[in-house]
C-alpha positions in Angstrom: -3.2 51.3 12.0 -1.0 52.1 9.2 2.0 49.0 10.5 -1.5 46.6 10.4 -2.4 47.6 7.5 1.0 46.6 6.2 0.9 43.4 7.9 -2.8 42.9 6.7 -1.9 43.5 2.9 1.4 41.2 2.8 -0.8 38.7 4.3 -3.2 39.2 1.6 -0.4 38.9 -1.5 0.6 35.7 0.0 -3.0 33.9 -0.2 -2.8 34.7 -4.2 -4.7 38.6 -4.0 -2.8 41.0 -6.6 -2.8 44.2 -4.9 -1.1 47.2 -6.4 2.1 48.3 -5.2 0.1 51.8 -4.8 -2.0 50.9 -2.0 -0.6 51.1 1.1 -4.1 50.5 3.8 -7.3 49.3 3.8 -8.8 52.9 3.1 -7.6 52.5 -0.2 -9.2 49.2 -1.0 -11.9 49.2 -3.9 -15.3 47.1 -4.2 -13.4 45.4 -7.0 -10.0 44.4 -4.4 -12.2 43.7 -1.5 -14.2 41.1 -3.3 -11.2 39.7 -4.7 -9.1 39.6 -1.3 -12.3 37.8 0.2 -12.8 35.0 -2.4 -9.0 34.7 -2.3 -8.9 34.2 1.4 -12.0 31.7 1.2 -10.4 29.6 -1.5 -7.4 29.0 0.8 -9.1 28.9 3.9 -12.0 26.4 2.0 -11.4 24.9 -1.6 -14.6 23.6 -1.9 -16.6 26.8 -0.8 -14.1 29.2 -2.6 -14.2 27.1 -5.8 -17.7 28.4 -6.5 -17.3 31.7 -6.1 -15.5 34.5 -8.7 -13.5 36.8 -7.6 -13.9 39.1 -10.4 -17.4 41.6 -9.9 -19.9 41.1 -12.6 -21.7 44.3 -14.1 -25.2 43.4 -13.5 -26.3 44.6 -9.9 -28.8 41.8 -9.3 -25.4 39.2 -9.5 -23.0 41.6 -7.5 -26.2 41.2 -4.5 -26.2 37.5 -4.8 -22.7 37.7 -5.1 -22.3 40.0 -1.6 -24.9 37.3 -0.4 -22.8 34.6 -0.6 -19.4 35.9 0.5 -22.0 37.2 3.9 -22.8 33.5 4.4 -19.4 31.9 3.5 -18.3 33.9 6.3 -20.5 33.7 8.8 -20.3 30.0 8.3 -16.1 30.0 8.9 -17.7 31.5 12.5 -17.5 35.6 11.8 -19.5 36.9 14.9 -19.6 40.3 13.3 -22.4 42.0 11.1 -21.8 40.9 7.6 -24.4 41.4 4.8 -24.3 42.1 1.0 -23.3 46.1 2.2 -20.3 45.1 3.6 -18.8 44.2 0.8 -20.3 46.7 -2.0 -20.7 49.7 0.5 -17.8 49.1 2.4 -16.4 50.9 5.7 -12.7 51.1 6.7 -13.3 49.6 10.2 -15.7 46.7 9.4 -13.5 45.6 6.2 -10.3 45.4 8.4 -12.2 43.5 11.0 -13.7 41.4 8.5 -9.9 41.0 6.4 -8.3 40.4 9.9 -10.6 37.5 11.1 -9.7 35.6 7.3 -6.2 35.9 7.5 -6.1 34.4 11.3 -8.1 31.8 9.5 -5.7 31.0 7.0 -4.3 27.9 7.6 -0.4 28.5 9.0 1.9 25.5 7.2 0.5 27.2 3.9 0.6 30.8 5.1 4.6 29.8 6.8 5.9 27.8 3.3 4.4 31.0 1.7 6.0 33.5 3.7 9.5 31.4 3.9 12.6 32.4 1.6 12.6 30.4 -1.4 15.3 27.7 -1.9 17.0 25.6 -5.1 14.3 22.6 -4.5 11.6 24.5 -3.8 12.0 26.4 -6.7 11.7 24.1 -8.9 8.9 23.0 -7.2 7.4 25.4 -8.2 8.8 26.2 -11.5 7.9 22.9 -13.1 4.6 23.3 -11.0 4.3 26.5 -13.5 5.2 25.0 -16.3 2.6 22.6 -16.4 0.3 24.3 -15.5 1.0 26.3 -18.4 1.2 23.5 -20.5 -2.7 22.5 -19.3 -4.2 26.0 -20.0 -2.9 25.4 -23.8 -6.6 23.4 -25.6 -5.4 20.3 -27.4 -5.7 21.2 -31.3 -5.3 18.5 -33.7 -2.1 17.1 -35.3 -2.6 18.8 -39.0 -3.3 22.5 -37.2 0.0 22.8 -34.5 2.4 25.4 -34.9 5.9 24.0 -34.7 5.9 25.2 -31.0 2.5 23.4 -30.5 4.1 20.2 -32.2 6.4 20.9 -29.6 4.2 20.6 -26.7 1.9 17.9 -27.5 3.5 16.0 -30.1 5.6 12.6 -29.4 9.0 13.9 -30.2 10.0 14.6 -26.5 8.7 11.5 -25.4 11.4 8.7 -24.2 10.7 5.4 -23.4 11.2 4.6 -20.0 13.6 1.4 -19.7 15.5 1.0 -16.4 18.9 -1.3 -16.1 20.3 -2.8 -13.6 23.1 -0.2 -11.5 25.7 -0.9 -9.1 26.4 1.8 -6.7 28.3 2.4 -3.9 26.4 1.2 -0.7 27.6 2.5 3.0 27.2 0.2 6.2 23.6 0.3 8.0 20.9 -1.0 9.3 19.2 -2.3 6.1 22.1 -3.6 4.6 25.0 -4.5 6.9 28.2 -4.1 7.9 30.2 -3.8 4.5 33.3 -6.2 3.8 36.8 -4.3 2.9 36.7 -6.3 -0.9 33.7 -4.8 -1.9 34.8 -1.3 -0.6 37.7 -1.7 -2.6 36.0 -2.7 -5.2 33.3 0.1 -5.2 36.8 2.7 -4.4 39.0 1.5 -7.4 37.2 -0.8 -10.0 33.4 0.3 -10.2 32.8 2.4 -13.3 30.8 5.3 -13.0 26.8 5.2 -13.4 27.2 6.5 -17.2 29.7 3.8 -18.1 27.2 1.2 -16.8 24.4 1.9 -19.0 24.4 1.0 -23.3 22.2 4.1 -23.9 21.7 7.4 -22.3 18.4 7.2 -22.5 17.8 4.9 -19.8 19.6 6.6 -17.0 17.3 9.0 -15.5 14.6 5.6 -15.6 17.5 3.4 -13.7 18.5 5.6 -11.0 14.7 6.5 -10.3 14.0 2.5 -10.1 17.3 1.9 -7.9 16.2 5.0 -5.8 12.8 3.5 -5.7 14.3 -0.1 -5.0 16.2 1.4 -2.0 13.8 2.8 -0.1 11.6 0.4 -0.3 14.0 -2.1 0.8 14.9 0.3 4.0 11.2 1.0 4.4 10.8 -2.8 4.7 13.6 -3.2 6.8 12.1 -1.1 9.4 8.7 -2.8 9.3 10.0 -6.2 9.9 13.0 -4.6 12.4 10.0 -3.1 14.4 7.9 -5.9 13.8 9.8 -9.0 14.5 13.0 -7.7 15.2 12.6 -6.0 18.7 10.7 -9.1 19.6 13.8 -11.3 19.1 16.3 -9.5 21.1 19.2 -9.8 19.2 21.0 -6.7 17.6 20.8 -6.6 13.6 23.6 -8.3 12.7 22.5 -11.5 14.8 19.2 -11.1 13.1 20.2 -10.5 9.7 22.7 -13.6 10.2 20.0 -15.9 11.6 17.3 -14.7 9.0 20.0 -15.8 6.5 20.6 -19.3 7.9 17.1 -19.7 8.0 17.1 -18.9 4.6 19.6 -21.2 3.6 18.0 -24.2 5.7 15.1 -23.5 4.0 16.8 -23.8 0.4 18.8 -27.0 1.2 15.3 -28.2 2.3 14.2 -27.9 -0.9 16.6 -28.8 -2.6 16.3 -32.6 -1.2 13.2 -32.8 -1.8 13.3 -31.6 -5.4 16.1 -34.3 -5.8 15.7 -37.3 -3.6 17.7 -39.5 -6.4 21.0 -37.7 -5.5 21.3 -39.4 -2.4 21.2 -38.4 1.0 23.9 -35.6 1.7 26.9 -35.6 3.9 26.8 -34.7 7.7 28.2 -31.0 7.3 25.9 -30.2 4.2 23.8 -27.3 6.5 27.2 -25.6 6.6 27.7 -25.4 2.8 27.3 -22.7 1.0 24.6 -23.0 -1.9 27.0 -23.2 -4.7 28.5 -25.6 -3.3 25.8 -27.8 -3.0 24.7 -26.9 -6.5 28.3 -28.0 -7.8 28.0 -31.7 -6.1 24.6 -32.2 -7.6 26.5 -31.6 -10.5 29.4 -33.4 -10.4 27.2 -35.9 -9.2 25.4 -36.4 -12.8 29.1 -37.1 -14.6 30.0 -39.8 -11.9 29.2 -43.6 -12.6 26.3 -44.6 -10.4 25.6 -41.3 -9.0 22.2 -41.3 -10.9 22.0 -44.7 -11.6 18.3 -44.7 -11.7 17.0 -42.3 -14.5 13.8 -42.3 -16.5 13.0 -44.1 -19.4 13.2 -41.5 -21.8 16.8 -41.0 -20.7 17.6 -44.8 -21.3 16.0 -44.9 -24.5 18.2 -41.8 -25.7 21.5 -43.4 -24.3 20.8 -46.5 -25.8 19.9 -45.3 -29.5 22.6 -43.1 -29.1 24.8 -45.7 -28.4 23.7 -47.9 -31.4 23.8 -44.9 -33.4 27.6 -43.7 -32.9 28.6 -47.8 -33.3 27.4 -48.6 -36.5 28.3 -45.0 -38.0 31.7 -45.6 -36.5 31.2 -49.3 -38.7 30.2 -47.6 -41.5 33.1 -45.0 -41.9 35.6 -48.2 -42.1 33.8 -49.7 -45.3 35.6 -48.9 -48.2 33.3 -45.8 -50.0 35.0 -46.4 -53.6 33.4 -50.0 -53.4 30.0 -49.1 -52.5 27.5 -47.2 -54.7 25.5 -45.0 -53.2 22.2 -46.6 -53.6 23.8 -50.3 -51.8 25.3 -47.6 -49.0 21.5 -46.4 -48.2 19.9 -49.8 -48.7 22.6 -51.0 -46.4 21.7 -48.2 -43.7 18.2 -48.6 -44.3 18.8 -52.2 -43.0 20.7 -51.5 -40.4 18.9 -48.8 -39.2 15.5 -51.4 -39.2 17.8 -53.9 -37.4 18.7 -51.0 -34.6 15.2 -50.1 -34.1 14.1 -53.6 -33.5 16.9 -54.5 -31.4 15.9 -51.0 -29.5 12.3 -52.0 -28.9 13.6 -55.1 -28.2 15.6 -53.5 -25.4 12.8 -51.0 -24.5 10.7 -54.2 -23.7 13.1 -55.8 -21.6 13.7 -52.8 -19.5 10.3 -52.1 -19.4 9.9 -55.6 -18.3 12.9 -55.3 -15.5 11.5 -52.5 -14.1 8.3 -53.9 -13.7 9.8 -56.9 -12.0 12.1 -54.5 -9.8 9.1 -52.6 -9.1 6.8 -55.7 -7.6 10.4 -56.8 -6.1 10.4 -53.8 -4.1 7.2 -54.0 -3.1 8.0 -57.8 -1.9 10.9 -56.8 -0.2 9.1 -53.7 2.3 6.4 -56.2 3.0 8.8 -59.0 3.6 11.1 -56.6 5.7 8.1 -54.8 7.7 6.9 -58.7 8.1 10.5 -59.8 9.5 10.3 -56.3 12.1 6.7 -58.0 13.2 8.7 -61.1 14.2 11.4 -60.1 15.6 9.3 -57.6 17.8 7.4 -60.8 18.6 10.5 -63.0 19.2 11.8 -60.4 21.6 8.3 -60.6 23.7 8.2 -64.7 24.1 12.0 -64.2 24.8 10.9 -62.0 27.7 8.3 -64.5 28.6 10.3 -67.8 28.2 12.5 -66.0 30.6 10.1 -65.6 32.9 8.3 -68.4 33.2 11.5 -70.6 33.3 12.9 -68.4 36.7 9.3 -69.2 37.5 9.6 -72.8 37.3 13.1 -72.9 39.2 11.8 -71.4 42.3 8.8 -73.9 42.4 10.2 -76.7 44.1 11.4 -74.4 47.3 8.5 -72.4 46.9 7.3 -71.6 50.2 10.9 -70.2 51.1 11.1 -68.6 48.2 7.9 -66.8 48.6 9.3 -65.4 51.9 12.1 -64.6 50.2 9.9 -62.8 47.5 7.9 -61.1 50.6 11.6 -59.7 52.3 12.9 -58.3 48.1 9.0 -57.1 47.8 9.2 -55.5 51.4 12.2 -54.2 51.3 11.7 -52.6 47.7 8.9 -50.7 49.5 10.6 -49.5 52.2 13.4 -48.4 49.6 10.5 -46.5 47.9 9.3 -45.1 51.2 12.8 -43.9 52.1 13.6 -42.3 48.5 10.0 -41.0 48.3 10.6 -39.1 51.3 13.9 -38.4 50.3 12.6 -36.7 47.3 9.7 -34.7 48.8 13.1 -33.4 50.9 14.4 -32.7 47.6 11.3 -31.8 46.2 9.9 -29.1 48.4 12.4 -26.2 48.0 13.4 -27.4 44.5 9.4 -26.2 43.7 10.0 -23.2 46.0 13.2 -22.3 43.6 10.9 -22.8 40.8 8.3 -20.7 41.4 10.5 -18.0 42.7 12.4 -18.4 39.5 9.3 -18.1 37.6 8.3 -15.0 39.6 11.6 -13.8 38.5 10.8 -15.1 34.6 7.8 -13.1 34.5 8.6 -10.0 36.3 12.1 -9.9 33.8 9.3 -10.8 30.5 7.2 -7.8 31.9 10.0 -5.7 32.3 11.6 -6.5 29.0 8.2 -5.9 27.4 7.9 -2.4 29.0 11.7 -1.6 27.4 10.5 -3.1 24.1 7.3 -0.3 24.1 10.0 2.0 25.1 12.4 1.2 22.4 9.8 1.4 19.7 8.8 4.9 21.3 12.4 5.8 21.4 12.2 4.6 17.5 9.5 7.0 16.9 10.6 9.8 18.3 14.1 9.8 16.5 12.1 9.5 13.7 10.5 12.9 13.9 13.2 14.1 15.9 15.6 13.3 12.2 12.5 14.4 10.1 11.9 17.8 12.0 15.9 18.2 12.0 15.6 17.8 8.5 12.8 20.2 8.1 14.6 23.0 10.1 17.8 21.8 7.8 16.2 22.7 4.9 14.5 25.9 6.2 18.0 26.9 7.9 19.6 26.3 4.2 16.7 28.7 2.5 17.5 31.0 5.2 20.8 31.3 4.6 20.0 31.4 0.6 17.8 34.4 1.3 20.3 35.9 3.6 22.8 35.8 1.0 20.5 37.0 -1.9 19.2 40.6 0.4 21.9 43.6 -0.3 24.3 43.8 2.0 23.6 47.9 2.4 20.9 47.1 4.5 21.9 47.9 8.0 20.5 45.4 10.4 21.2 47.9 13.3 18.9 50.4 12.0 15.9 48.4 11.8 17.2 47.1 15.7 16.9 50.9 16.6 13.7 51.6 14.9 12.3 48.3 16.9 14.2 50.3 20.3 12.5 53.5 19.7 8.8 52.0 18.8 9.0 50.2 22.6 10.3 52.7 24.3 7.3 55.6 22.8 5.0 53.0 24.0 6.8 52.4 27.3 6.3 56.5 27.4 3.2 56.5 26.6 2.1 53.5 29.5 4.2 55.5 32.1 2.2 58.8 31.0 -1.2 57.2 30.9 -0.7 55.6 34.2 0.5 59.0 36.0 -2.3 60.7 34.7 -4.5 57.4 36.3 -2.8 58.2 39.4 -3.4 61.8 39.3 -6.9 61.9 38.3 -7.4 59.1 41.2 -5.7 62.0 44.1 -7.8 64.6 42.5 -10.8 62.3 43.1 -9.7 61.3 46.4 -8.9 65.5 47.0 -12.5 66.6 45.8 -14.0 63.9 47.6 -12.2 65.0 50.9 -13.2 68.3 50.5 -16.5 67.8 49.5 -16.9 65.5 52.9 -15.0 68.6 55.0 -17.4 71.2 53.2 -20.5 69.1 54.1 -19.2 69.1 58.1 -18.5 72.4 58.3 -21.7 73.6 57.0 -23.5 71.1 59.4 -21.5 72.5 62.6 -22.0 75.8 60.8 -25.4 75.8 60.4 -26.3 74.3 64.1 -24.3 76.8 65.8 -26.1 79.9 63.3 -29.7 78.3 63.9 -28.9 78.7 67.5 -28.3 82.4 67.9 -30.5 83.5 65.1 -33.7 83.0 67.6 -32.5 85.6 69.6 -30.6 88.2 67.1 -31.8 89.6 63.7 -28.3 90.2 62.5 -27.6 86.9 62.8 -30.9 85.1 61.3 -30.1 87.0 58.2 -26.7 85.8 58.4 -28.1 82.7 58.6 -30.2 83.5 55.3 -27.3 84.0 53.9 -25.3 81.6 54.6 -28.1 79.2 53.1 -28.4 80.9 50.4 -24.4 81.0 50.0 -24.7 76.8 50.3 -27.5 76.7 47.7 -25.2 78.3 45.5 -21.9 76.6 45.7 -24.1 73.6 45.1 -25.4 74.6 42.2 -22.2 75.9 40.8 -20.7 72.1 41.8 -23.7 70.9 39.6 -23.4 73.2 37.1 -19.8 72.3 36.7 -20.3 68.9 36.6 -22.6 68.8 34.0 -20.2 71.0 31.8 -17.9 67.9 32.1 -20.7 65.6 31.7 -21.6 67.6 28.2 -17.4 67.9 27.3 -17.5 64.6 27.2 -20.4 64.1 25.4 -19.4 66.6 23.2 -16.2 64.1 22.2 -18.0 61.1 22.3 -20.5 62.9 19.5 -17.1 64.3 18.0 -15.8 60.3 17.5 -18.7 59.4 16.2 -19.0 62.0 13.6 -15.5 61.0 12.7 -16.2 57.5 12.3 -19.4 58.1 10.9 -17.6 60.0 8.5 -14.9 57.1 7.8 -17.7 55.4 7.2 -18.5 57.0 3.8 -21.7 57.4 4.5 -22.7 60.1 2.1 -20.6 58.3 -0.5 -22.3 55.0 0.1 -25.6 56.2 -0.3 -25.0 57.9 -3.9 -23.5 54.7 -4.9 -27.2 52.9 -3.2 -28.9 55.2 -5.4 -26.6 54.9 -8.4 -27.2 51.2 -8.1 -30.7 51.7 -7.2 -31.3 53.4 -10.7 -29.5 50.6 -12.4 -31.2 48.1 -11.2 -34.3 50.4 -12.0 -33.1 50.4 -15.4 -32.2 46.3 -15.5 -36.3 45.6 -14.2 -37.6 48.0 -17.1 -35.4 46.4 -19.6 -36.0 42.9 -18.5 -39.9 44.0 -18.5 -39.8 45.3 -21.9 -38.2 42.3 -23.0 -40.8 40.4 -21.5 -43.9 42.8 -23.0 -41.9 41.6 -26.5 -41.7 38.0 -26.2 
């Protein structure tokens, strides 16, 4: 018991119990650290039931009973078969508290009971150390700006805070899936002329908030990536690159689109336009806005700017060739005044008259779609009494022969259907195992659509399991890498062989003691078959015996006293076999009585029931105090 008892209190240090190095089983377990190991386990095992319980014993008996009550129920409601009650946990026993402590550790749930047990690495701990820490940090009340010591001020002050402002970063990307296969210019560029992450930012400040918001950025791009790859992507049947590159002409198409139709006045565009790249086509629209005519029709705000401007830069140009020494100042602004009265009345002028052209261009326009849908109607109409002069002037040659020529109608007209006959038949020649091709063909189609929709499942199932497959290969990664951390952290003094021998020496005493226990199975199984052998011979020879006595004792004395005898003889042996069995019979009572005593005693019974009456006069004293304070109110 003593190795489970080991086992049973490491298990117990892991779920958060603080045992002290001194104890060493579960004989040495207090009231106090049995309560504790138990709402421990229960708080693991079942947040919400453990949260309501305290693991530290209160001094009043009537709350360490409703305290035993509920750990009883707690338990029995996780599915403990055993007898649990309020005594099993304030007047303990050895055997029933490691029954009880064994059932909540196999209860424990394992991820938590494995990450517990696992050597600790770099990430993990500082996990767990800034875990810690702010957990620390929480425990601390808030207290109010004008009371904080400086290391208060520290702690919940604003002087630690940073602002968190993220800038854009370039860093160097690899080939994949999400992103593509990598041209050599930027992998030169990324090799000799990027600057380094520091270099890219103005302040310092921002560069844990940038490369969390690029990290961010990335794998949410790659998440997406995979969604629409699994999504779309396998349906498509092209690899990634094909995808990627027809996702990005799609893209394109989708920009020239519009792009057209956010500027129809720039003309229609040339034939290879589609195959442009976009700045390209950004550049000709605008080129297209300094050429003459390109964007010959504007809006009238932009002729009414041209023009003022125009009459604007003339007449300045006008007045800067007038002699200024002649002028005064006051003529100079009356004379601008003037002109500038003339230029607005020759500009509304203008406005009017383009106003007015537009108007007349407009109704023009209008004029000409109904004139040219107008001219369509009759040339469409033209075209049918074309088609109908035509036909009624061949009509009106033939009349004159017209009984010949309706025989020679009747041979074309006849003929023309046996024509039909002989292609229709042709066809249906034709026709027949061009359908049975078809069909087969289809058959084909849909057994290759079935099949390629089987190998898509597949694929996506492949998908998934390479993604647990790299996930658990990066769990055992990890754990391989604290492994090796512990490995290197034990001392290397530490033979591993002895431990190895130790192991060798515990299977082969209990190899021993199997082969021992079955020998002595085998020999008290011959002994049994032996006794029962000569018990069988014993009963024989008595009866032949005692047949062949009974005989001659009817005629001789000697003998029917020998035959008292031998009765008597029989009567005793059996008696003897009796009495010897029962001796066995009471030996082994004897040892059951023994065990019992000794468990009895483990029990701590005698203990136990001082402490029952110990508690029994406190609780004695608790009712009269509670009375008296009852009498007094």
């Amino acid at each position: 018991m003593e190795e489970v008892d080991k086992i049973l209190i490491h298990s117990l240090r892991l779920s958060g119990t603080d045992i002290p190095d001194e104890v060493q089983s579960i004989r040495e377990f207090t009231t106090e650290l049995i309560v504790e190991a138990v709402v421990r386990c229960l708080r693991v095992i079942n947040p919400s039931v453990g949260g309501s319980l305290s693991h530290i014993l209160p001094p009043g008996m009537s709350a360490r009973f409703r305290i035993g009550m509920s750990l009883a129920q707690a338990c029995q409601d996780l599915g403990y078969h055993g007898e649990v009650g309020y005594q099993t946990f304030l007047y303990s026993s050895e055997p029933e508290i490691r029954r009880l402590l064994l059932f909540l550790v196999e209860k424990l749930p394992r991820d938590a009971l494995e990450d517990a047990s696992q050597p600790v690495g770099k990430s993990t701990a500082l996990h767990r150390a800034i875990a810690a820490t702010i957990k620390e940090q929480l425990a601390v009340p808030w207290v109010p700006p004008t009371c904080r010591t400086p290391r208060l001020q520290l702690l919940q002050g604003t002087c630690l805070l940073k602002q968190f402002q993220a800038r854009p970063l370039v860093l160097p990307r690899e080939s994949g899936p999400s992103v593509g296969k990598l041209p050599q210019e930027r992998k030169d560029y990324f090799v000799q002329f990027l600057p380094p992450v520091s270099a890219q930012l103005p302040r310092l400040a921002s560069f844990a908030p940038s490369l969390l918001e690029h990290n961010v950025a990335d794998l949410s791009a790659a998440q997406d990536w995979e969604n629409e790859w699994k999504s779309q992507g396998l349906g498509s049947r092209m690899s990634p690159e094909e995808y990627r590159q027809w996702k990005h002409q799609r893209l394109q198409r989708r920009l020239l689109d519009q792009l057209r139709q956010a500027c129809p006045q720039a003309g229609p565009a040339p034939q290879g336009a589609t195959a442009r790249d976009l700045t390209q086509l950004l550049g000709t629209f605008g080129a297209g806005q300094e050429r003459a005519g390109a964007l010959a029709k504007g809006s009238r705000f932009t002729h009414t700017q041209h023009l003022a401007y125009k009459q604007e830069v003339e007449p300045a140009t006008q007045i800067q060739t007038l002699p200024i020494a002649r002028t005064s100042e006051q003529e100079l602004q009356e004379r601008q005044a003037a002109e500038v009265e003339g230029l607005e009345s020759e500009l509304g002028r203008l406005v009017g008259q383009i106003e007015e052209l537009e108007g007349q261009m407009a109704t023009l326009g209008l004029t000409l779609t109904q004139v040219e849908g107008e001219v369509r109607q009759r040339q469409l109409g033209a075209t049918k009494l074309e088609q109908t002069l035509r036909v009624k002037g061949r009509t009106v040659e033939l009349l004159p022969d017209a009984e010949n020529n309706m025989a020679k109608l009747q041979v074309v007209v006849e003929g023309s259907a046996q024509r039909i006959i002989q292609l229709a038949a042709q066809w249906e020649k034709h026709r027949v195992p061009l359908i049975q091709e078809f069909r087969e063909l289809k058959a084909l189609h849909d057994s290759k659509e079935l099949e390629s929709s089987r190998r898509l499942s597949e694929i996506r199932e492949l998908h998934e399991r390479i993604r647990s497959a790299a996930e658990e290969a990066k769990r055992k990664d990890d754990l391989y890498k604290q492994l090796l951390l512990e490995l290197e952290s034990l001392p290397k003094d530490v033979s591993r062989s002895a431990y190895t021998q130790r192991i060798l020496e515990i299977v082969s005493n209990i190899r021993k003691q199997k082969e021992e226990i079955t020998k002595i199975l085998s020999d008290t199984k011959e002994l049994q078959k032996e006794i029962n052998s000569l018990t069988g011979k014993l009963d024989r020879t008595f009866a032949v015996t005692d047949e062949l006595v009974f005989k001659d004792a009817k005629r001789d004395e000697a003998v029917r006293k020998a035959y008292k005898y031998l009765a008597a003889l029989h009567e005793s042996c059996s008696q003897l076999i009796q009495t010897i069995e029962d001796t066995g019979t009471i030996l082994r009572e004897i040892r059951d009585l023994e065990e019992q005593i000794e468990s009895e005693t483990s029990k701590k019974t005698l203990s136990n029931l001082e402490r029952i009456l110990g508690d029994y006069r406190a609780l004695k004293q608790e009712n009269a105090a509670l009375l008296s304070r009852t009498r007094e109110t």
